[in-house]
C-alpha positions as CSV (number, residue, x, y, z in Angstrom):
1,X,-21.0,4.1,50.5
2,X,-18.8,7.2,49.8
3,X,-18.2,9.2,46.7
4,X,-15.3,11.2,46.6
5,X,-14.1,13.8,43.8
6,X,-11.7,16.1,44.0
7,X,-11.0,18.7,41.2
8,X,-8.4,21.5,42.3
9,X,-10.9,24.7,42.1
10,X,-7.5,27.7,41.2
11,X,-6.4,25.4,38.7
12,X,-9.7,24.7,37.1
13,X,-10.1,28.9,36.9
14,X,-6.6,29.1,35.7
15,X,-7.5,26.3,33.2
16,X,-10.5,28.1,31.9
17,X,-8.7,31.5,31.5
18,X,-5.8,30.4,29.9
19,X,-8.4,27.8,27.3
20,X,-9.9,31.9,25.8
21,X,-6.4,32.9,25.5
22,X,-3.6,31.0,24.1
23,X,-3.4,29.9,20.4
24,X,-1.1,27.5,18.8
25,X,1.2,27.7,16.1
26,X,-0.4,26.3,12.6
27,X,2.2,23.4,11.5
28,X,3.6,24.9,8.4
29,X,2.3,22.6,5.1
30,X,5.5,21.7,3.2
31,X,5.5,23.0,-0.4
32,X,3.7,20.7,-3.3
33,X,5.7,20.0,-6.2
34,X,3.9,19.4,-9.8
35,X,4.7,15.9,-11.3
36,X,4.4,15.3,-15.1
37,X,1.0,14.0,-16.4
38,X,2.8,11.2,-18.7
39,X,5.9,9.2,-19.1
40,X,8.4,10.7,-21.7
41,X,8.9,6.8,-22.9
42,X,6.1,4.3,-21.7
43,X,8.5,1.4,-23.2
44,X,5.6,-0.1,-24.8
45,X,3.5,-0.4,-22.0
46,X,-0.3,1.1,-22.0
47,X,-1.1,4.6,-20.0
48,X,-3.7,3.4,-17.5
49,X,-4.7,3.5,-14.0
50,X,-2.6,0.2,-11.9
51,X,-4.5,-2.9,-12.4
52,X,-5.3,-3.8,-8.5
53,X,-2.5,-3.6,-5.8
54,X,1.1,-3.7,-6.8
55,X,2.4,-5.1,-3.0
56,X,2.7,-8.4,-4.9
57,X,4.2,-7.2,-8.6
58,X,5.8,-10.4,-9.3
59,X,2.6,-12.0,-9.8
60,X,2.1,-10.1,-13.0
61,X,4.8,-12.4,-14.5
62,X,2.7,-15.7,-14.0
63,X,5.6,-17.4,-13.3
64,X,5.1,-20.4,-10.4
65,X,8.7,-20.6,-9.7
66,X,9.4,-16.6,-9.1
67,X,5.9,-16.7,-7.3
68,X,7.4,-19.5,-4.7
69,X,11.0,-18.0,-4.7
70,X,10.1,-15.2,-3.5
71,X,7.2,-16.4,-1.2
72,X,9.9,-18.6,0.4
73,X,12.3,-15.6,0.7
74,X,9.9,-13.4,2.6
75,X,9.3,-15.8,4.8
76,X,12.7,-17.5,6.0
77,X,14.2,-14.0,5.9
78,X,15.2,-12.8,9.0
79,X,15.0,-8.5,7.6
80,X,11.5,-9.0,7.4
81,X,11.1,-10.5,10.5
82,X,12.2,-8.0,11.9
83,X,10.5,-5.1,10.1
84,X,7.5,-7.0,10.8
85,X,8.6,-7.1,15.2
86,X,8.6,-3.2,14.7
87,X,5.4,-2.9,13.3
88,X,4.1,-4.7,16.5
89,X,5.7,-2.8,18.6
90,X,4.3,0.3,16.6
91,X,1.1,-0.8,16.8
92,X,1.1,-1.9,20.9
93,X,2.6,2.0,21.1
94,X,-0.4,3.4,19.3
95,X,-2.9,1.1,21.6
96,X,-1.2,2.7,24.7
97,X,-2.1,5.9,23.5
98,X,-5.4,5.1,22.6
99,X,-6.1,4.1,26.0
100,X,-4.8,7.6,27.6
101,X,-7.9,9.2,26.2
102,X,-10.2,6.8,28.3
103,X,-10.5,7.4,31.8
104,X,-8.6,4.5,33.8
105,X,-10.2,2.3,36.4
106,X,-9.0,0.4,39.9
107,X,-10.7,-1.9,41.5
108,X,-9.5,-2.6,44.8
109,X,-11.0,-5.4,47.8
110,X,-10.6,-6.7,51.2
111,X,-11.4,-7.9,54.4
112,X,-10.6,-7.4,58.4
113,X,-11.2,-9.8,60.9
114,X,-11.2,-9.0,65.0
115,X,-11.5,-10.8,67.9
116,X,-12.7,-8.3,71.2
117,X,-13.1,-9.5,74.4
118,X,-14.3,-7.3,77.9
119,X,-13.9,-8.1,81.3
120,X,-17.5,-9.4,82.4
121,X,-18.6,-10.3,78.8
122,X,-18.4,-12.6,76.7
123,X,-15.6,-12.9,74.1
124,X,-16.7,-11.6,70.1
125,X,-15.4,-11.5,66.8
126,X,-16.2,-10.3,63.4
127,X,-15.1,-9.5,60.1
128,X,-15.6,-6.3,58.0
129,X,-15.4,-6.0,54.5
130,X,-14.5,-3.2,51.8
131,X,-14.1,-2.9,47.9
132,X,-13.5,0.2,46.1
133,X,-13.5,1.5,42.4
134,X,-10.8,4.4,41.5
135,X,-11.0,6.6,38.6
136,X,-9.1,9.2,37.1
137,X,-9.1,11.2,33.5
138,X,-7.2,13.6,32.5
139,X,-8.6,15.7,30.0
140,X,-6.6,16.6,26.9
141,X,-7.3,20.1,27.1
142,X,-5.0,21.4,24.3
143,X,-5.0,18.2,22.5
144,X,-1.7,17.3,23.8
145,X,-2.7,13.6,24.2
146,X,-4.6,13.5,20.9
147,X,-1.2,14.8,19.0
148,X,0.7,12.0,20.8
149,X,-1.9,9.5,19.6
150,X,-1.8,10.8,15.8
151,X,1.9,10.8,16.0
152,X,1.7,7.1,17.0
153,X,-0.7,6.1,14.6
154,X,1.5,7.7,11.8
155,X,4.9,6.0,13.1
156,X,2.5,2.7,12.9
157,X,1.7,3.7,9.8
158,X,5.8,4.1,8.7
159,X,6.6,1.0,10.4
160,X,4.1,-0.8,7.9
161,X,5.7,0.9,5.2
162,X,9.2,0.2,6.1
163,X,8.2,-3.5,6.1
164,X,6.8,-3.4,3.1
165,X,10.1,-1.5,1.8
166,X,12.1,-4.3,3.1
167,X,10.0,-7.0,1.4
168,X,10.1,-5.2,-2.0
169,X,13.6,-4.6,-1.6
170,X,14.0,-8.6,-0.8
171,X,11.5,-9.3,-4.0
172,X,13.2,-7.3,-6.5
173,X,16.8,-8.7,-5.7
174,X,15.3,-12.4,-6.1
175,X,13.1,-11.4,-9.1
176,X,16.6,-10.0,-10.3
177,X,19.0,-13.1,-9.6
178,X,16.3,-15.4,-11.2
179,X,16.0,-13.1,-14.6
180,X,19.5,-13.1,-14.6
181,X,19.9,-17.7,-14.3
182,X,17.2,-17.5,-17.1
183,X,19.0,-15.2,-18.9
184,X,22.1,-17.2,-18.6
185,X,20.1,-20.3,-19.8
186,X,19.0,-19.1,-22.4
187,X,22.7,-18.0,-23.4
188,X,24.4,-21.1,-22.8
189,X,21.6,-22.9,-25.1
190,X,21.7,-20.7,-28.0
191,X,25.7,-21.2,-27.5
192,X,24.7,-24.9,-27.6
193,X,23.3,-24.8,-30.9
194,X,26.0,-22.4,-32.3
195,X,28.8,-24.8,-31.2
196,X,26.9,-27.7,-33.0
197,X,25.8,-25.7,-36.3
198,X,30.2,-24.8,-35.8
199,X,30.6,-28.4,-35.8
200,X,29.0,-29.4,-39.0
201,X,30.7,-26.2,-40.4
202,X,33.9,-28.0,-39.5
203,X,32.6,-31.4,-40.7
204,X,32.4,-30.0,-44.3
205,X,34.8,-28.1,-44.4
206,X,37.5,-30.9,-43.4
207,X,35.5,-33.3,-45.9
208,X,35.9,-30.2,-48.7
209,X,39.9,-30.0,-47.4
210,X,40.4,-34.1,-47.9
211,X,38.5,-33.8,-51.2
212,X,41.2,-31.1,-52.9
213,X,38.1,-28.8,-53.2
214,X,39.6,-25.9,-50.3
215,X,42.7,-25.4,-48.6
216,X,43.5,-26.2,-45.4
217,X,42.8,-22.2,-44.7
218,X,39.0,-22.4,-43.9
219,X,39.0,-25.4,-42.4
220,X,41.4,-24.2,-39.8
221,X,39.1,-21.3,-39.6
222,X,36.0,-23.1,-39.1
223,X,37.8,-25.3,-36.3
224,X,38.8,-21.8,-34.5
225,X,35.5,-20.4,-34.6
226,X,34.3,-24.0,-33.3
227,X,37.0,-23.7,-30.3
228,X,36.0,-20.4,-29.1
229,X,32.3,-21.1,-28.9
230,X,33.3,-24.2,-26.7
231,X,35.0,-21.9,-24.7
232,X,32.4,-19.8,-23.5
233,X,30.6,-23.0,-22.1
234,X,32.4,-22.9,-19.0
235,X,31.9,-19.6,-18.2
236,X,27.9,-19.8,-18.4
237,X,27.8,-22.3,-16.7
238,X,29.6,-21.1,-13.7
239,X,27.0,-17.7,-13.9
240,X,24.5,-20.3,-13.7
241,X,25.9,-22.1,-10.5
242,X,26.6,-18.8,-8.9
243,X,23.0,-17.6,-9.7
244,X,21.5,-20.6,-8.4
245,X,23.3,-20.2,-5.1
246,X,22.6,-16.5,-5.0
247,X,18.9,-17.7,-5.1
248,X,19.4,-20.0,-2.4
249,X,20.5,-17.8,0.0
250,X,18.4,-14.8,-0.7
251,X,15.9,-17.7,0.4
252,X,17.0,-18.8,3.2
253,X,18.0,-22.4,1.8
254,X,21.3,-24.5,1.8
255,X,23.2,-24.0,-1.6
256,X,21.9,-26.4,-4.1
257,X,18.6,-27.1,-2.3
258,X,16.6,-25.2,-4.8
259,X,18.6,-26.8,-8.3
260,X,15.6,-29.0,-8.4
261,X,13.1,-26.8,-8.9
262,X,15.4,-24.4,-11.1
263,X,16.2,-27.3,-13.6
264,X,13.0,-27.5,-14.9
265,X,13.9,-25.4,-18.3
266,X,12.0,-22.4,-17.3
267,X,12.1,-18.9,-19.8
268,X,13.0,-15.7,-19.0
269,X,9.8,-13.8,-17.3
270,X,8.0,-11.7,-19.2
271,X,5.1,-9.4,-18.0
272,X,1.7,-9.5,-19.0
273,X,0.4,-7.5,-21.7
274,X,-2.1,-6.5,-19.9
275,X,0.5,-4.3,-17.5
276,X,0.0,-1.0,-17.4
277,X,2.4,1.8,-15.8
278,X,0.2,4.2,-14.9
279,X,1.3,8.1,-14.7
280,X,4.0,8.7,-12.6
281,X,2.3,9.7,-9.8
282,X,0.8,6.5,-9.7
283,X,4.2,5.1,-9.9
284,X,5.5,7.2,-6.9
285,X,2.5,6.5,-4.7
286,X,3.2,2.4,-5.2
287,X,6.3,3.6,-3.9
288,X,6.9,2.1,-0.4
289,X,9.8,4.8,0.6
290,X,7.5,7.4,-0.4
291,X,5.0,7.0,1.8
292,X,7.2,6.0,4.7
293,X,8.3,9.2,4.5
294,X,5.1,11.0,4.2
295,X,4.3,8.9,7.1
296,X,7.8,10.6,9.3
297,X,6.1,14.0,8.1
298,X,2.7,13.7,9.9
299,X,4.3,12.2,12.9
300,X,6.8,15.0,13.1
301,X,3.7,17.8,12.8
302,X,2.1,15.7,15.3
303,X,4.4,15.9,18.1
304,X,5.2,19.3,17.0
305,X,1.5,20.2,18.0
306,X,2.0,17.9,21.0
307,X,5.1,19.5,22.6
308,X,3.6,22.7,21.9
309,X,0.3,21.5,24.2
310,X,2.8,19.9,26.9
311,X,3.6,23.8,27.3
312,X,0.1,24.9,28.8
313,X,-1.6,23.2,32.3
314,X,-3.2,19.9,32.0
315,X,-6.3,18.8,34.4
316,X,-6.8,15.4,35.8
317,X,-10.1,14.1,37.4
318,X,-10.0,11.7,39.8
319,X,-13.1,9.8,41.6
320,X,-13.2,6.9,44.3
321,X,-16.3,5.0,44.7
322,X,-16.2,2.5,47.9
């Protein structure tokens, strides 16, 4: 058996004198700015602490069709797919990392056969075998290696938060084109039971005209004001078709697929009363952009202090057992 290590003995001195001398540059903090302690208009809505996590908002609306719509756009959408690809790549990035601070191991095996044979003797063979175990470590001196591994860790952190930027972007736009088909709904039945209040308007007031008790005057006027409520029919109900389609795509279906599940007379959602805004640093914390960017921040200060490390000598150990 044979144990080998070999440290280089100038650079370990060198190492050692330059580890009492050389300082590194504090990362500078960026400057904090004050947020107001209240909303100037709460619209209604109580001044408490959120309720839970806000990832999935739309719940608050206890609507089972929103809830679906948008549980089938996150998943057939090909953005968050995406976004999601990136955060496992971030995260395989930051496992790499991890693994620099570890010393690495080799394992290595194998065998030699001969076959000797002398004039006067008899003929011989045999067969030798070896294994050996490598290691080698390089220690993070100046915390080079460490600053790389925050600075992964925080872009894993950002990739996260991108994804979940690109799924609330993807939520609200759905939440938006199915408020809006509600909304248009609940137009074109209200116009419904305008154009047939219009009609018995125009009932009477031909019955009053054929009776000698009016002139012909307001019962052209109540068939004119009957017209143009019929007219906005049409109009509502292509909103409606193009909404519907809208929603269709955003996801991932054929156009129409979803008409089944829309037609079922459904109101315009309204959140629970129970909802509460929180301040608005609440609000800006929930904010998924936010802290994707204070995310960019540390990783920036992080390989700031990392390219500042790369600048001094590094040391490696190395070791064979075998």
């Amino acid at each position: 058996m044979q144990i080998a290590m070999h440290v280089p003995g100038p650079a370990a001195a060198f190492v050692a004198v330059m580890m009492s001398s050389c300082s590194f540059t504090p990362t500078p903090r960026p400057d904090l700015t004050s947020l107001p302690v209240s909303w100037k208009n709460n619209a209604g809505f109580p001044i408490a602490p959120p309720d839970g996590d806000l990832s999935r908002w739309w719940r608050q609306f206890h609507d089972p069709v929103l809830t679906q719509l948008i549980a089938d756009g996150l998943a057939n959408s090909p953005d968050t797919a995406s976004a999601a690809a990136k955060v496992r790549e971030a995260r395989a990035r930051r496992d790499e990392n991890a693994a620099s601070l570890s010393p690495s191991l080799g394992y290595s095996a194998g065998s030699n056969s001969q076959v000797s044979k002398t004039e006067g003797s008899a003929r011989s063979s045999g067969t030798s075998y070896s294994a050996g175990l490598d290691t080698s470590w390089e220690v993070d001196l100046f915390g080079r290696n460490r600053s790389t591994l925050e600075a992964a860790t925080a872009d894993l952190g950002a990739a996260e938060e991108s994804r979940n930027s690109v799924r609330a972007a993807l939520a609200a736009e759905i939440a938006a084109a199915y408020t809006g088909l509600r909304a248009d709904e609940e137009r074109l039945a209200v116009l419904k039971r305008t154009i047939s209040s219009r009609e018995e308007t125009a009932k009477i007031a031909g019955w009053r005209r054929d009776a000698g008790e009016a002139d012909s005057l307001e019962a052209d006027q109540a068939s004119s004001s009957l017209e143009s409520a019929r007219a906005g029919v049409p109009a509502l109900q292509q909103s409606i078709g193009q909404a519907r389609n809208r929603l269709a795509r955003l996801c991932g279906r054929a156009p129409g697929e979803l008409d089944g599940m829309l037609s079922n007379g459904g109101s315009i959602p309204n959140p629970a009363s129970k909802l509460a805004v929180g301040i608005p640093a609440d609000t800006i914390r929930q904010r998924p952009d936010v802290r994707l960017a204070g995310y960019q921040l540390l990783a920036a200060g992080a390989r700031t202090r990392a390219a500042e490390a790369d600048r001094y000598p590094s040391l490696s150990l190395s070791g064979t057992l075998g």
